[in-house]
C-alpha positions in Angstrom: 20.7 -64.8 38.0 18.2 -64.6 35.0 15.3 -67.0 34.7 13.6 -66.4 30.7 10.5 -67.3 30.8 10.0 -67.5 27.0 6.2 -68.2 26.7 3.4 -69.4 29.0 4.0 -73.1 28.1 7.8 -73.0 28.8 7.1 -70.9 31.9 4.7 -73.8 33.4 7.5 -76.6 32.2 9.7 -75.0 33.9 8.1 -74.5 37.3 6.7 -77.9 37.2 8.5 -79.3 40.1 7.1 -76.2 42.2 3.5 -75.7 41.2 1.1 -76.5 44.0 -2.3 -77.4 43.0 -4.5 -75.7 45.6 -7.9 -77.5 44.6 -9.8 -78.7 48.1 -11.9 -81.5 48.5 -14.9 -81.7 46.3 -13.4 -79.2 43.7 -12.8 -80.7 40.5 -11.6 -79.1 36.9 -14.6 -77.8 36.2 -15.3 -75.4 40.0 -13.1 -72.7 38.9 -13.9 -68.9 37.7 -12.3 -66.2 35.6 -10.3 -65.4 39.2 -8.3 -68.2 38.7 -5.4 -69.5 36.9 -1.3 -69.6 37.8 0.3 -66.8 39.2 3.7 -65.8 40.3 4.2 -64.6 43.3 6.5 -62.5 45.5 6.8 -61.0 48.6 6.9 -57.1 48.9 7.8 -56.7 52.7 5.8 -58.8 55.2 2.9 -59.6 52.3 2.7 -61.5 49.4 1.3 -60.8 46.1 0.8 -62.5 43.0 0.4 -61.9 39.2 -0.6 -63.4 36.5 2.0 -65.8 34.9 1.5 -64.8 31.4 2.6 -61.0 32.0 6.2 -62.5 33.0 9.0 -62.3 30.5 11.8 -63.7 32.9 13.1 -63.0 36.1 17.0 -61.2 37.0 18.7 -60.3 39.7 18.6 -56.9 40.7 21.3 -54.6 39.0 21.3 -50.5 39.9 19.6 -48.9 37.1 20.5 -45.4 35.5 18.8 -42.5 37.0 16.5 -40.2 35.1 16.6 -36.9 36.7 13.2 -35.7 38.5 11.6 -38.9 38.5 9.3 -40.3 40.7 10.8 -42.0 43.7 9.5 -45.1 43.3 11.1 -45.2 39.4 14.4 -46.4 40.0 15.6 -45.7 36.3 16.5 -47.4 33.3 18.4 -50.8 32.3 19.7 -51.9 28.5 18.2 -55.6 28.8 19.7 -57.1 25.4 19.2 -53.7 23.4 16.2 -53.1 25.0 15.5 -49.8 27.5 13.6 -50.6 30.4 12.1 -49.1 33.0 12.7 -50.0 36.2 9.9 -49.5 39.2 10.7 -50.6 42.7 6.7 -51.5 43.7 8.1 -51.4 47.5 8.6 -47.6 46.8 5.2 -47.5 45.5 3.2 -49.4 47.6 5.0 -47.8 50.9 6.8 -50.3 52.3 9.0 -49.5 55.4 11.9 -50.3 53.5 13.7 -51.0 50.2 16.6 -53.2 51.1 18.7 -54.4 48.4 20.0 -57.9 49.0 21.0 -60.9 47.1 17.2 -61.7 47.1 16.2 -59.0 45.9 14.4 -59.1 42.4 13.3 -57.6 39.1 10.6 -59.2 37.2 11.0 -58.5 33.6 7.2 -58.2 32.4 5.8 -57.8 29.4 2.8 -55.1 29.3 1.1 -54.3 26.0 4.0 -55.1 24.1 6.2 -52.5 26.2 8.8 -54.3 28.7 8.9 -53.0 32.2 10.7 -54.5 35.4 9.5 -54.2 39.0 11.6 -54.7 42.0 10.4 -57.0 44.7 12.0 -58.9 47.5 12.0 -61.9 46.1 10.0 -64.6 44.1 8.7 -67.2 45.9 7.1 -69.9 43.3 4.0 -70.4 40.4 1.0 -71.4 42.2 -2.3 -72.8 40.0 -5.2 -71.0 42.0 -8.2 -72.5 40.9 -11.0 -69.6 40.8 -13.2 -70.4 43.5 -9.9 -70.1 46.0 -10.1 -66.4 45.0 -12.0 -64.1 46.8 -12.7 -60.6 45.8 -10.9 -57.7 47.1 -12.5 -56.0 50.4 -14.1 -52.6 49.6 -11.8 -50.1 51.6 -12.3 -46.2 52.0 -12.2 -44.4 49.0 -9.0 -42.5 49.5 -7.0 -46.0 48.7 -6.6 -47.1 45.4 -7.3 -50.9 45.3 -8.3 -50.5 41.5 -5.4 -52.7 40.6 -6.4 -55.8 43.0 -7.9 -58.8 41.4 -8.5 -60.4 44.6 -7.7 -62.4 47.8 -6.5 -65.8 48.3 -6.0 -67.9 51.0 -2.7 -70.4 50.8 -1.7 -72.5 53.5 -2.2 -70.4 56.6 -0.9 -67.2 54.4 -2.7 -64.6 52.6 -2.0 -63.9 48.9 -2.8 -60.2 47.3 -3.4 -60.7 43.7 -2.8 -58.3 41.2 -3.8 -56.8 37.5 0.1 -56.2 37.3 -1.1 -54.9 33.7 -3.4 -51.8 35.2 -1.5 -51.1 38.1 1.6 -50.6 35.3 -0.8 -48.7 32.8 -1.8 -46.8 35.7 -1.6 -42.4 35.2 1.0 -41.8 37.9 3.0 -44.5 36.7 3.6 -43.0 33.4 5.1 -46.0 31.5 2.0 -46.2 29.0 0.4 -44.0 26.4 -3.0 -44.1 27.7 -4.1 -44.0 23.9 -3.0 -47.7 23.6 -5.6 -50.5 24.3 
């Protein structure tokens, strides 16, 4: 299973059929901040997160990477993706989820982060949902010792909760070591 998502307009053609528009009642184009905008989201144990649409490159099924001696658990390894190495981080590791079960849901979404491709590993994907901005709330502030830096904020959709991500910092991040921090 691979789903190219070749650019931002093909990526909203082709989820069309499974966009929601969230807007309530006396929203219109217009009541919407820099919060908003379409997101995809998946589901990372019992929660579900979402990022931005535009970091996407496609979506594949998962396939067992090659290990890189003395890595961090959470990197799984590499994959040749068309000639391309990428890296391959399972965000269940990272985010300490009970488990890492890998099913025929199971997920990696190819991104595309400052011109470097990267693929997480996630449960599954669930859809593209247009969030307009004022249906995103920010993040709680939670004790210091937690690291919510990557958190864009909260959203409420139908009766479930939505964690939404800056897949892009979280990715940059030090103890991630994909990126040269030198790079803007």
């Amino acid at each position: 299973m691979s789903m190219v998502l070749d650019t931002p307009h093909s990526a909203m053609a082709s989820h069309a059929g499974q966009r929601q528009n969230l807007m309530g009642k006396g929203q219109g184009p217009g009541a919407s901040n820099h919060l908003g905008g379409e997101f995809l989201t998946f589901r990372l144990g019992a929660e579900e997160y979402g990022i931005e649409i535009l970091k996407v490159q496609e979506i594949r099924s998962y396939e067992h990477p090659t290990r890189i001696a003395n890595s961090a658990p959470f990197f799984k390894g590499v994959v040749n993706l068309r000639g391309v190495i990428v890296p391959i981080v399972d965000l269940r590791l990272k985010f300490g989820c009970d488990s890492a079960d890998y099913n025929d849901f199971t997920v990696v979404i190819v991104l595309n982060i400052r011109g470097r491709v990267v693929g997480a590993v996630v449960d599954s994907v669930s859809d593209v949902l247009e969030l307009p901005g004022d249906a995103v709330r920010p993040a709680p502030d939670i004790d210091a010792s937690v690291d919510t830096s990557y958190i864009t904020g909260i959203a409420n959709v139908a009766e479930r909760m939505l964690i939404l991500m800056d897949i892009e910092a979280l990715m940059s991040s030090a103890d991630m070591g994909l990126m040269d921090s030198a790079i803007g």
